[in-house]
C-alpha positions, 0 to 999 in steps of 0.5 A: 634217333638223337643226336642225328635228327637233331639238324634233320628228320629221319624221314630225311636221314639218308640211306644207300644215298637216298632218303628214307621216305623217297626210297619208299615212295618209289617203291609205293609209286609203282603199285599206288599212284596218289601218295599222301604224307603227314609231316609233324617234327620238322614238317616244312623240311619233309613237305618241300623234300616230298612234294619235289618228287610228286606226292599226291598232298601234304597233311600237317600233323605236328602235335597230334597222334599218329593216327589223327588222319583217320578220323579227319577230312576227307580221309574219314569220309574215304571208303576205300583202301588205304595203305599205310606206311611209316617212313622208316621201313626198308622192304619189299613189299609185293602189294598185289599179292597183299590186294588179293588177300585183303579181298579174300578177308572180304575187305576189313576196316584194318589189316595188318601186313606182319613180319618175321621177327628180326634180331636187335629190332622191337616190335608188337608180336601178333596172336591171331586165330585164323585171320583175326588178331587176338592179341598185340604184346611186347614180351609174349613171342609169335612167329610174327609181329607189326611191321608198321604196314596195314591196309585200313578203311577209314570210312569204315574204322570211323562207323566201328570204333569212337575217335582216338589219335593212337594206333595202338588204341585203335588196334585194340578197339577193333580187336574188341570187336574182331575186326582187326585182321592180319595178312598172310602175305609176309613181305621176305625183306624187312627192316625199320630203323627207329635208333642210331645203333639200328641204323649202323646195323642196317648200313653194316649189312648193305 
C-alpha cells in the first residue's frame, strides 16, 4: 500500500474516521471477548494503538510468516476455536451463525469463512465438494473465494500437518488430507483493502 504505509501501517490507515484494526475489534468484541493481534512491520505502533482499546495480548511476529503463530506457544497447544482475521477486511460477519455451522462440520481443524467474489479485488477462488475444499486457484472462477476469515484449531493443525509459516502451504496440507472445510454462512457485506487504488473505491462507495 506504497506510498501510504510508508509513515503508517494499514492497520492504521484510517477509514470512516477510525482505523482498520479498531474497526474490526469492535465488531470482533461483541461475539469474542479475548482478541489477540500480531504486529510485524511497524509492530510498536500497531500494539500501543490496540492494547489502548483492551486487546487480550500482543504477539511480535516481524520477519515470520503469517501463519507462524499456529505452530508456537501457547497457541499450539490451544484446543479450541480460534477465529482469525486480517486487519484489512471491512464486513459484517454474523459469527453465531458461523459457530453453528462450524459445529455442524463436526468441529475441523480449518474452515474457512468464503465470499462472493467482488469486481477490482483479487482473491483464491474456492473448489469444494460438499463441505470439503478441493482446490485454491487464482485464475479458475468459483461462486466463491478466501475472504481471509477462518476458524482453526491450532491443536488440532499441529497433530495433522509438519510446521510451515504460510497459510497457503497450510491450506494445501489439509486439503491432502480433506481436512480443510468451508462454511456455508457467506457474510453479505465484504470488502479488504490491500492497495491505494482499493482504498479510494472503498471510500467512493461509502
Amino acid at each position: 500500500m506504497m506510498p501510504l504505509t510508508k509513515k503508517i501501517p494499514k492497520a492504521l490507515i484510517k477509514v470512516k474516521d477510525e482505523t482498520l484494526i479498531l474497526g474490526g475489534i469492535k465488531k470482533v468484541k461483541k461475539f469474542i471477548q479475548n482478541i489477540h493481534i500480531t504486529v510485524g512491520y511497524k509492530g510498536s505502533a500497531i500494539a500501543q494503538h490496540v492494547i489502548q482499546n483492551n486487546v487480550s495480548s500482543v504477539i511480535n511476529t516481524n520477519g515470520k510468516g503469517n501463519a507462524w503463530w499456529i505452530f508456537n506457544f501457547p497457541f499450539n497447544i490451544m484446543d479450541e476455536p480460534i477465529v482469525v482475521l486480517t486487519c484489512d477486511n471491512i464486513t459484517s460477519v454474523n459469527f453465531e451463525l458461523i459457530e453453528k455451522d462450524y459445529l455442524r462440520q463436526k468441529c475441523p481443524p480449518c474452515m474457512l469463512v468464503p465470499v462472493k467474489p467482488v469486481e477490482g479485488l483479487d482473491g483464491d477462488f474456492i473448489h469444494k465438494q460438499n463441505d470439503k475444499v478441493n482446490s485454491l486457484s487464482r485464475t479458475k472462477y468459483s461462486d466463491i473465494y478466501c475472504s481471509g476469515i477462518q476458524i482453526i484449531n491450532p491443536k488440532k493443525i499441529n497433530q495433522l500437518i509438519k510446521k510451515t509459516q504460510d497459510f497457503n502451504i497450510l491450506w494445501k496440507r489439509l486439503m491432502a488430507q480433506k481436512k480443510l472445510h468451508v462454511s456455508k454462512v457467506v457474510p453479505k457485506k465484504w470488502f479488504t483493502i490491500d492497495s491505494v487504488n482499493q482504498l479510494n473505491l472503498f471510500k467512493k462507495n461509502l
